[in-house]
Legacy VTK file of the C-alpha trace (Angstrom):
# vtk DataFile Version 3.0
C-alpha trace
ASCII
DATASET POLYDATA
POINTS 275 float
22.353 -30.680 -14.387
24.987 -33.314 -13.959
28.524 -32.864 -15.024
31.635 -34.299 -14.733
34.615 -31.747 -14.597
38.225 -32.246 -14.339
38.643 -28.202 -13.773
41.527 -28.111 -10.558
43.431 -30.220 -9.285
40.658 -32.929 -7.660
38.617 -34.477 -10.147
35.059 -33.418 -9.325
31.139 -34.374 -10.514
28.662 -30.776 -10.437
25.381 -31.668 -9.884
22.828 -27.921 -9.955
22.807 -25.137 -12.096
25.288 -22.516 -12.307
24.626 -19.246 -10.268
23.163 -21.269 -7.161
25.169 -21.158 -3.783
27.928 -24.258 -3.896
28.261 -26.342 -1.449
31.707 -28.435 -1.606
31.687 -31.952 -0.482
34.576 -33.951 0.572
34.462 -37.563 1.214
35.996 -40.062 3.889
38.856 -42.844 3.786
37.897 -45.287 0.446
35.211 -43.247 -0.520
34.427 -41.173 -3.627
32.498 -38.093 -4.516
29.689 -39.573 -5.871
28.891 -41.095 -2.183
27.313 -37.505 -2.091
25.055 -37.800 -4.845
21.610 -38.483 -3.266
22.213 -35.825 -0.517
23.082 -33.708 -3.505
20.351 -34.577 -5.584
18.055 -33.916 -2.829
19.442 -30.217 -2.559
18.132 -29.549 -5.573
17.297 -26.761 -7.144
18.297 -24.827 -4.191
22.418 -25.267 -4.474
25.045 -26.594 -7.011
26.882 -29.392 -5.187
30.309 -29.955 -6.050
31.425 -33.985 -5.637
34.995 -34.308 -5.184
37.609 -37.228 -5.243
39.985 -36.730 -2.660
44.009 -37.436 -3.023
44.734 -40.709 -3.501
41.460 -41.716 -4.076
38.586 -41.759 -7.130
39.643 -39.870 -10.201
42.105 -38.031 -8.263
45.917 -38.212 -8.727
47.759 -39.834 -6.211
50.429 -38.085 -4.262
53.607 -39.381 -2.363
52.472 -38.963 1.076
49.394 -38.340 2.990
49.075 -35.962 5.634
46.221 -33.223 6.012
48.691 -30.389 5.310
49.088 -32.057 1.460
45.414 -32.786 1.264
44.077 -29.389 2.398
46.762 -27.487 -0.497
45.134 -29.582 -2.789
41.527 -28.471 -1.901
42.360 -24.788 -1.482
43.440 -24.823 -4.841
40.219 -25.984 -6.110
38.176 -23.990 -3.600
39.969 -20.604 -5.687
38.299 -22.437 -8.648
35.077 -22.908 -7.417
35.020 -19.288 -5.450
35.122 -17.204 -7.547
31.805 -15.819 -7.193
32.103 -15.613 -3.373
33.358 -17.993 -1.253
31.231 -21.556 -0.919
29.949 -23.866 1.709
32.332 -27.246 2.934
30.857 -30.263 3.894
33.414 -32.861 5.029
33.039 -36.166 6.097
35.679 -38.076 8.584
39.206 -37.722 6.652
37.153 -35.600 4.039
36.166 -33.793 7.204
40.010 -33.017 8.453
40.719 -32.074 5.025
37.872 -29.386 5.085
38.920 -27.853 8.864
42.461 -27.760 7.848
41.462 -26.082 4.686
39.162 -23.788 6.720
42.095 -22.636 8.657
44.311 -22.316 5.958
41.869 -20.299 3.816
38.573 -19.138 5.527
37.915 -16.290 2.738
37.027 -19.322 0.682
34.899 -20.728 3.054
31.208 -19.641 3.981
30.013 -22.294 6.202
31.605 -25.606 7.372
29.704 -28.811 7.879
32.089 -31.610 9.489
30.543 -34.542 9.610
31.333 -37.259 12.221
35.236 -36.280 12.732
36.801 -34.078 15.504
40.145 -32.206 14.805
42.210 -34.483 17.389
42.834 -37.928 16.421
41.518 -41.156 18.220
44.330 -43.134 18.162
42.431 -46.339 16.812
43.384 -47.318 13.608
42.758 -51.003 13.783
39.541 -51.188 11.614
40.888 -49.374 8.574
43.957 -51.313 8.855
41.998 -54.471 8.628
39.932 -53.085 6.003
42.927 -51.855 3.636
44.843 -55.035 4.297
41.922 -56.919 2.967
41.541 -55.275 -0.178
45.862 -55.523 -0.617
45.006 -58.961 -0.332
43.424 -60.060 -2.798
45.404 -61.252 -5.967
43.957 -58.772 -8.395
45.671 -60.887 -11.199
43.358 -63.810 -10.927
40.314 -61.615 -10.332
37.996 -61.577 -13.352
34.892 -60.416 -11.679
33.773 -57.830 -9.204
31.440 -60.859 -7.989
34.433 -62.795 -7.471
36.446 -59.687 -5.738
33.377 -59.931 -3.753
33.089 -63.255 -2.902
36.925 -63.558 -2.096
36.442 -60.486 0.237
33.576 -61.958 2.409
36.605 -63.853 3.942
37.299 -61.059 5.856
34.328 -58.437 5.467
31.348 -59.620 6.912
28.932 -57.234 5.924
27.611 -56.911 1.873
27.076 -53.539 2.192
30.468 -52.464 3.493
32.243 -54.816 0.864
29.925 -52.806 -2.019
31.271 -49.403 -0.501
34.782 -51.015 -0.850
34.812 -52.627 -4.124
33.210 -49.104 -5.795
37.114 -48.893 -5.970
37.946 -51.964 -8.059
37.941 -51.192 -11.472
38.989 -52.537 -14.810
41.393 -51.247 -17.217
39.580 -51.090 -20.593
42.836 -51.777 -22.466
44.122 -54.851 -20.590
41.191 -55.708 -18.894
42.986 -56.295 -15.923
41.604 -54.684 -12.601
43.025 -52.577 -10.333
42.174 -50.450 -7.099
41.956 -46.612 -7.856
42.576 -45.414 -4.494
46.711 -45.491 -3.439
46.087 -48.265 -1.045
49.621 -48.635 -0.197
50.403 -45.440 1.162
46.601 -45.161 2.671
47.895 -47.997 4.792
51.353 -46.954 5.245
50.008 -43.142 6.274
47.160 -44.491 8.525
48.710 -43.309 11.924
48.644 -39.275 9.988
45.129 -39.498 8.731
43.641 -40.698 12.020
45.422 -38.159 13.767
45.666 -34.830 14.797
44.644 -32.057 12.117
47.700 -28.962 11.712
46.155 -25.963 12.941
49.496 -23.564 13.898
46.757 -21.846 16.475
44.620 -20.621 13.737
40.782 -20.144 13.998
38.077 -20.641 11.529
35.568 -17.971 12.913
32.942 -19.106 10.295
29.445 -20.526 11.451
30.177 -24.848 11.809
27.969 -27.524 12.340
29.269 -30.667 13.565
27.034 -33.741 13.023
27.815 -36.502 14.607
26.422 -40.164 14.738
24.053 -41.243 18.073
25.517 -44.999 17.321
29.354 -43.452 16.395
32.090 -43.614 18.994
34.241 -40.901 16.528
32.842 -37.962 18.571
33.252 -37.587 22.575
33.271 -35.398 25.104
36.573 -35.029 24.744
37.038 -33.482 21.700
34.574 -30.602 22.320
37.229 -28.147 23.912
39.555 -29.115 20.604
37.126 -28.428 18.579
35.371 -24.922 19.776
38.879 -23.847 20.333
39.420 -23.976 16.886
35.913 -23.290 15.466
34.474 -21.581 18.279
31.408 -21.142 16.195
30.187 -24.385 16.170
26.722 -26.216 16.488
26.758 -29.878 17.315
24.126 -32.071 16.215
23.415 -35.876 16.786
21.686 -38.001 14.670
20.268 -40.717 16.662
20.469 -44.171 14.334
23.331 -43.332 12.289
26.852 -44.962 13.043
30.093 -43.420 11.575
28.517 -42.916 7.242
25.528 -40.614 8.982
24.589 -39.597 5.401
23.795 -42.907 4.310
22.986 -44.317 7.277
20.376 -41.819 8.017
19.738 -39.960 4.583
17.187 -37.684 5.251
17.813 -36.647 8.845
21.005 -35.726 7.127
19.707 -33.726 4.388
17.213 -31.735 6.411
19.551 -30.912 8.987
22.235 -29.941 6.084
19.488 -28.219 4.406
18.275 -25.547 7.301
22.266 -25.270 8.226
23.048 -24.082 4.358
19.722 -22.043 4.643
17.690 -24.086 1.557
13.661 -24.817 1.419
12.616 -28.262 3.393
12.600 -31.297 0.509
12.560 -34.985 0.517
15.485 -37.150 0.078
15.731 -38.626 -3.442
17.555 -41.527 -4.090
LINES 1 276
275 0 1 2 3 4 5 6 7 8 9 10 11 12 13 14 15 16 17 18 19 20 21 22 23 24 25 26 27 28 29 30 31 32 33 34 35 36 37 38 39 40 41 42 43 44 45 46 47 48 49 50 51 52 53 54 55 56 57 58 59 60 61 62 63 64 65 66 67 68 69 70 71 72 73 74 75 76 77 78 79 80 81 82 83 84 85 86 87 88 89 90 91 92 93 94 95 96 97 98 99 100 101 102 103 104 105 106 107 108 109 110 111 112 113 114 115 116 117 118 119 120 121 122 123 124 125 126 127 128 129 130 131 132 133 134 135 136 137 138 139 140 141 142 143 144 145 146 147 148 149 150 151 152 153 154 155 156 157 158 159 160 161 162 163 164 165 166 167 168 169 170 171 172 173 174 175 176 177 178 179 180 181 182 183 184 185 186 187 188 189 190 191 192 193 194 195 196 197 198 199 200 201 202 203 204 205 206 207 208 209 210 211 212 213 214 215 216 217 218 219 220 221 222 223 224 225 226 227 228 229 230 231 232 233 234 235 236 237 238 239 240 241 242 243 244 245 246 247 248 249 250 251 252 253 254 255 256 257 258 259 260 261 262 263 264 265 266 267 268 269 270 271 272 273 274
């Protein structure tokens, strides 16, 4: 079962039956919810996955600032909706990822078991690729757009790579009234907030003392040795794994490895990857 439910205060897409374990997903900077919806599929029958649109981004509503504190509010909130049976498993990748720890902390009677995916709780200080990446997409003069094959042809300019301009221009879309397109995530203050959201997480010397795993990409430079201590300091029940072959989107990069490693984490039966 597939459903799209505006229940809370993050729009979200329910893929599995009612009365399964829920696992909560939580995507990363100019993503969307239904990024997770092979992984989910392939979960199936064993969990209902819950597909969220982060602040500022998808479906969801856009707020004035962005910081993790604002972020994580937001997805408590809609954890109390979904946990009401018990609380549920997070999966979060990169800024989804913050968002889940800090939410963790925050509220770990909601939480079961955390899955951050490809993130550490300290930031890295780089924030040069997303900048060039959001000040690409402000670029372009959505008023003489009439296309996405033109939006995609203009953006080749500056994005290289076909598949990262079709993860990018998921975003475009076109108002059925004027016609007119527009980008649905709050690209402005993404770009304006950058230095916050690759940053440090708030954690006021909290603990999460929840079972974690932490996957991280072989081919990813987001993870080091650095950010271990940070990290078991603050979940000090954590597993790493490394998926060799994935970069920073492991669960599209590498698919299944991600799935079957998600899947004996959560505790489902083994299953192929459907796409």
């Amino acid at each position: 079962m597939s459903t799209t439910d505006p229940a809370g205060p993050l729009a979200q897409t329910v893929i599995g039956d009612p009365g399964n374990p829920t696992v909560v997903f939580c995507h990363g900077l100019l993503g969307r919810g239904r990024n997770f919806t092979g992984v989910a599929k392939a979960l199936q029958p064993d969990f209902r996955c819950v597909l969220l649109d982060m602040p500022d981004h998808g479906r969801s509503p856009w707020t004035e600032r962005i910081d993790y504190a604002t972020a994580a509010a937001l997805l408590v909130e809609q954890l109390e909706h979904l946990a009401t049976d018990g609380p549920v498993h997070l999966v979060g990748h990169s800024m989804g990822g913050k968002t889940a720890m800090t939410a963790a902390l925050l509220a770990p009677h909601l939480v079961d078991r955390l899955v951050v995916v490809d993130i550490s709780p300290t930031g890295s200080g780089e924030v040069s690729e997303f900048e060039h990446l959001l000040g690409s997409l402000l670029a372009l003069d959505l008023s003489a757009v009439t296309s996405h094959g033109q939006a995609d042809r203009e953006l080749a300019a500056s994005v290289g790579s076909p598949a990262l301009r079709g993860f990018l221009l998921q975003n475009l879309r076109r108002d059925p009234g004027t016609q007119t397109f527009g980008w649905q995530p709050n690209l402005e203050v993404l770009r304006r907030d950058l230095p916050t959201i690759t940053g440090d997480i708030p954690h006021e010397d909290r603990t999460f003392e929840g079972r974690v795993l932490w996957i991280a990409g072989g081919e990813s430079p987001y993870i080091t040795e650095a950010h271990e201590g940070p990290m078991r300091a603050l979940f000090p029940r954590t597993v790493q794994v490394t998926l060799k072959g994935a970069g920073h989107w492991v669960h599209s990069e590498q698919p299944e490895a991600f799935t079957a490693t998600l899947r004996h984490f959560l505790g489902g039966r083994a299953a192929t990857v459907r796409a």
